[in-house]
C-alpha positions in Angstrom: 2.6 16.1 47.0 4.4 19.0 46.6 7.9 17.4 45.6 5.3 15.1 43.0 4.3 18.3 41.3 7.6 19.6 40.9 8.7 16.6 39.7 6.0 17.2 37.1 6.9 20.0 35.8 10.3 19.3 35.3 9.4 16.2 33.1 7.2 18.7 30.7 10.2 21.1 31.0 12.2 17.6 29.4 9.5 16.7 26.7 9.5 20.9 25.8 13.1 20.3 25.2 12.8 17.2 23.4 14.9 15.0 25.8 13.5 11.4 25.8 12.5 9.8 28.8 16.0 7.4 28.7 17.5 11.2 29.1 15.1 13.1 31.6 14.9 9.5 33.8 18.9 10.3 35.5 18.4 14.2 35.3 15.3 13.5 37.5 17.1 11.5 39.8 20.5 13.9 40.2 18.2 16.7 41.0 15.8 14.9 43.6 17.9 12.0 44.7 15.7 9.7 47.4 12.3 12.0 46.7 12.6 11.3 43.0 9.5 9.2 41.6 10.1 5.6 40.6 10.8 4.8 37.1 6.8 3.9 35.7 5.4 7.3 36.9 8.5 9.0 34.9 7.4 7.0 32.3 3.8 7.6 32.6 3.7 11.6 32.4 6.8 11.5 29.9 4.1 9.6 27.6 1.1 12.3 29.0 3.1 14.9 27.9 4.5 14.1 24.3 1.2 13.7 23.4 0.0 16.8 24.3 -1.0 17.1 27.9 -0.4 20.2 29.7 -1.8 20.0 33.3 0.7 18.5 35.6 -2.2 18.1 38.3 -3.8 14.9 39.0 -7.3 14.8 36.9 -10.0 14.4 39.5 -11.4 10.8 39.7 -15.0 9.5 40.8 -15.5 8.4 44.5 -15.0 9.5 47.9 -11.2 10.6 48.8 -10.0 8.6 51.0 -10.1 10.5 54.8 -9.1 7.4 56.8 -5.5 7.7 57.2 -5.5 11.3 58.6 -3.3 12.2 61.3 -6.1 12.9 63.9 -7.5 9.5 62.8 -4.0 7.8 63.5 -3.8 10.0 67.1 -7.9 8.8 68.1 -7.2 5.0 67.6 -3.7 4.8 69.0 -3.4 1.0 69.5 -0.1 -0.7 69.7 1.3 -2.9 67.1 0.7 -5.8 68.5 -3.3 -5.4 68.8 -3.0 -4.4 65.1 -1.4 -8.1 64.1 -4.3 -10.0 66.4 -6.9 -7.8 64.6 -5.7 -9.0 60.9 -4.4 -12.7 62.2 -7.5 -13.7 64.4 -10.3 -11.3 63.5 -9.9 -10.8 59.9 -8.5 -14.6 59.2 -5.0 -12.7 57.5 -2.6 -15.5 58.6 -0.1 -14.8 56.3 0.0 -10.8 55.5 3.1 -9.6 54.2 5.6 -7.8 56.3 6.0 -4.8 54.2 2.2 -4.0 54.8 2.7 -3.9 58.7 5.6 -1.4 58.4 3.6 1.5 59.0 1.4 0.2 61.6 
């Protein structure tokens, strides 16, 4: 979150000076290299910003936050990978779920 907010800043920094987004999009990337944000969020606040946003912080949004991924939740349930692909195959009826989802688990 922290490196997000940074990144933030440094793209109203850019639209203070004027650079476009084509311009700020490679400075970004030199100065955070793998933690940099993918293109569309560059794009995103580059837009926010020329038109007059100032707050780099995310604007608060209706509903619960999300508490389920936590890392005490992660350490209570503790189940192996395998148990995780029979819950979505069998239980849930998720045959064909794609790989990239399962990383994490």
């Amino acid at each position: 979150m922290q490196r997000s907010l940074e990144q933030r800043m440094a793209i109203k920094f850019c639209v203070k000076l004027e650079k476009t987004v084509a311009e700020t999009i490679p400075m970004l990337k030199k100065a955070f290299d793998v933690d940099c944000l993918s293109d569309r969020p560059i794009f995103r606040w580059h837009k926010a910003f020329a038109e007059g946003r100032e707050d780099v912080n995310d604007e608060n949004r209706a509903g619960r936050p999300s508490t389920s991924s936590s890392d005490d939740n992660v350490k209570r349930v503790h189940i192996t990978k395998t148990i995780v692909h029979e819950i979505v195959s069998e239980s849930l009826a998720m045959r064909k779920v794609c790989r990239s989802s399962c990383q994490k688990c």
